[in-house]
C-alpha positions as CSV (number, residue, x, y, z in Angstrom):
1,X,130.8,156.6,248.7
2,X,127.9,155.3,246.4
3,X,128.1,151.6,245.9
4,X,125.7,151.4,243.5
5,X,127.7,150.9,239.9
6,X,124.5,150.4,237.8
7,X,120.9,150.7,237.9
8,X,118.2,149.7,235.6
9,X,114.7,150.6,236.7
10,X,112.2,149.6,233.8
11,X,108.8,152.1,234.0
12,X,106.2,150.9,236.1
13,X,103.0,152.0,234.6
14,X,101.4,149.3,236.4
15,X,102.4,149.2,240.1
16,X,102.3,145.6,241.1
17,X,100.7,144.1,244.1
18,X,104.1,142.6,246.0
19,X,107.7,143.7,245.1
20,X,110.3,141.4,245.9
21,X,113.9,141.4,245.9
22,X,116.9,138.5,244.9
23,X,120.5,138.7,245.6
24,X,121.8,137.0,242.9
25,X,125.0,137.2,240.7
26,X,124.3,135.6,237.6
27,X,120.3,136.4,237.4
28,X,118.7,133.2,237.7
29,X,119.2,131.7,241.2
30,X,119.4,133.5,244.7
31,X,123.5,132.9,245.3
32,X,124.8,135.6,247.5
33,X,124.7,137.1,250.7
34,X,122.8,140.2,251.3
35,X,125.4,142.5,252.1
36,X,128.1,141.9,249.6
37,X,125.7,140.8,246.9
38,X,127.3,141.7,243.5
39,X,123.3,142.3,242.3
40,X,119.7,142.6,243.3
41,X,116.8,141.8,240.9
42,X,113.6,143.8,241.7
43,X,110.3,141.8,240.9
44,X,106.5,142.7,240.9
45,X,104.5,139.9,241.9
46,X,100.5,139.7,240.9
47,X,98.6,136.2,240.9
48,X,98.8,136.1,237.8
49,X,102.5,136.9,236.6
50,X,105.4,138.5,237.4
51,X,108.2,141.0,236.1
52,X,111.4,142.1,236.3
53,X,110.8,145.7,237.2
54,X,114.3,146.8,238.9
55,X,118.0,145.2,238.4
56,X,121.2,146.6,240.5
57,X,124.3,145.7,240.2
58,X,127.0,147.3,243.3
59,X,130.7,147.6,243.8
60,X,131.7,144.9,245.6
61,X,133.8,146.4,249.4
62,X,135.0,143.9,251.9
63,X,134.3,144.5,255.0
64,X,131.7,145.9,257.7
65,X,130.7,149.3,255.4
66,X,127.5,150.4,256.1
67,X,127.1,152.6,253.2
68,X,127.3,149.5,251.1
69,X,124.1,148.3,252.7
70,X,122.4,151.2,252.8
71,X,122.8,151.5,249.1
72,X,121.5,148.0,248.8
73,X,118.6,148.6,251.4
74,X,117.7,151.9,249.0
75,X,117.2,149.8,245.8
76,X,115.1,147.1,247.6
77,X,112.8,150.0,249.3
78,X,109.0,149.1,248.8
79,X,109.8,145.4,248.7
80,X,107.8,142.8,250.5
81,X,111.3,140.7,250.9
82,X,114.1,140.0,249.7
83,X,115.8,136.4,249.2
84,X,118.8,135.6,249.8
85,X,121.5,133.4,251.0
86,X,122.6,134.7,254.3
87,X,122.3,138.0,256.0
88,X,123.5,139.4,259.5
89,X,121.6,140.5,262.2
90,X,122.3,143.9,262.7
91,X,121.3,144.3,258.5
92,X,118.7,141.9,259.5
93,X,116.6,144.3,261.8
94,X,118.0,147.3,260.0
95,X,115.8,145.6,257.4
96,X,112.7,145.2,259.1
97,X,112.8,148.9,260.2
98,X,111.8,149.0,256.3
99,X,109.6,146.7,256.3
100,X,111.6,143.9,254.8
101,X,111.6,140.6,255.3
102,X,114.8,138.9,254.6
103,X,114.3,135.0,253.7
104,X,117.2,132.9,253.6
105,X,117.2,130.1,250.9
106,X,119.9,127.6,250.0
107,X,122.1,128.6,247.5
108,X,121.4,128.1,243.6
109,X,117.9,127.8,244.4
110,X,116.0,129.5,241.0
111,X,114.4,132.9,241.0
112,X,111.4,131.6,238.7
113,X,110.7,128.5,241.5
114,X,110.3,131.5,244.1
115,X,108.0,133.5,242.2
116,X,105.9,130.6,241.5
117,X,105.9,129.7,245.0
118,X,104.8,133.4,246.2
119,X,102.0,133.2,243.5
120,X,100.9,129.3,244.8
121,X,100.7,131.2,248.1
122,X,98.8,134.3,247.1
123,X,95.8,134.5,249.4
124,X,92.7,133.6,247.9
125,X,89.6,136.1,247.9
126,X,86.3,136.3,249.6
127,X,83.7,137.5,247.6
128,X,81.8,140.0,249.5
129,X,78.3,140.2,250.1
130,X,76.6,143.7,249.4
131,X,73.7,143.0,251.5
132,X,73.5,142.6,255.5
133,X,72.8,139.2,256.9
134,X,71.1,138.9,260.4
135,X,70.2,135.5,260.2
136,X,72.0,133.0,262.2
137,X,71.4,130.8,259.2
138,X,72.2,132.9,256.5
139,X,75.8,133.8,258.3
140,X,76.4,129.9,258.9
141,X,75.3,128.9,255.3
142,X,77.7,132.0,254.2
143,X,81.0,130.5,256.6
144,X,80.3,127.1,255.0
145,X,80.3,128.7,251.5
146,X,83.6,130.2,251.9
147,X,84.8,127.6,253.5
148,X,85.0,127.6,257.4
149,X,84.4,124.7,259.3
150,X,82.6,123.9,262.7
């Protein structure tokens, strides 16, 4: 049985750097669990923005079903993570046998603050040099430049 009810999946042109996932039932904070989550937003994370790329919405089963999470676990494929506010363990490492991190985060916390956190985050780049140093000085003055410390 297919749990999925509806599924939006707006065209991604542009594939984003990071895809992450929220369970969420009224699409602004992260408020359910992940395995009887009545929704998961999809959202493509760069430095400098973000979008809603994917939005599911699933029949709700009580119960230990696991074609209900594996119909989750399909729409999040390709995600970095998904947020949410509990999750078991066995869906847990099921999961990470994606390559999915689930991240557990009190409930009503708001989607946006996330986003803005994972962009905060976003690691900051190195310009590279073209040319080969084989000083001792140069590579020290180049550490210092990009910041390392002795």
């Amino acid at each position: 049985m297919n749990h999925l009810q509806r599924h939006l999946r707006v065209s991604e042109v542009h594939v984003p750097h990071l895809k992450v996932a929220f369970a969420s039932s009224d699409m602004k904070t992260v408020n359910q669990h992940f395995g009887s989550c009545e929704s998961l937003l999809v959202y493509g994370v760069e430095p400098d923005g973000y979008e809603l790329i994917q939005a599911a919405e699933f029949q709700v089963v009580e119960g230990h079903v696991p074609a209900k999470v594996t119909s989750r676990i399909e729409v999040i494929d390709g995600c970095f993570a998904v947020y949410c506010n509990a999750v078991g363990e066995a869906v847990f490492r099921q999961l990470m046998t994606h390559g999915i991190r689930a991240i557990r985060v009190e409930s009503g916390t708001p989607i946006t603050d996330l986003l803005h956190q994972l962009q905060e985050q976003w690691p900051q780049r190195i310009p590279q040099k073209t040319a080969r140093t084989t000083s001792a000085d140069k590579l020290v003055d180049a550490l210092e430049e990009a910041g390392w410390d002795e």
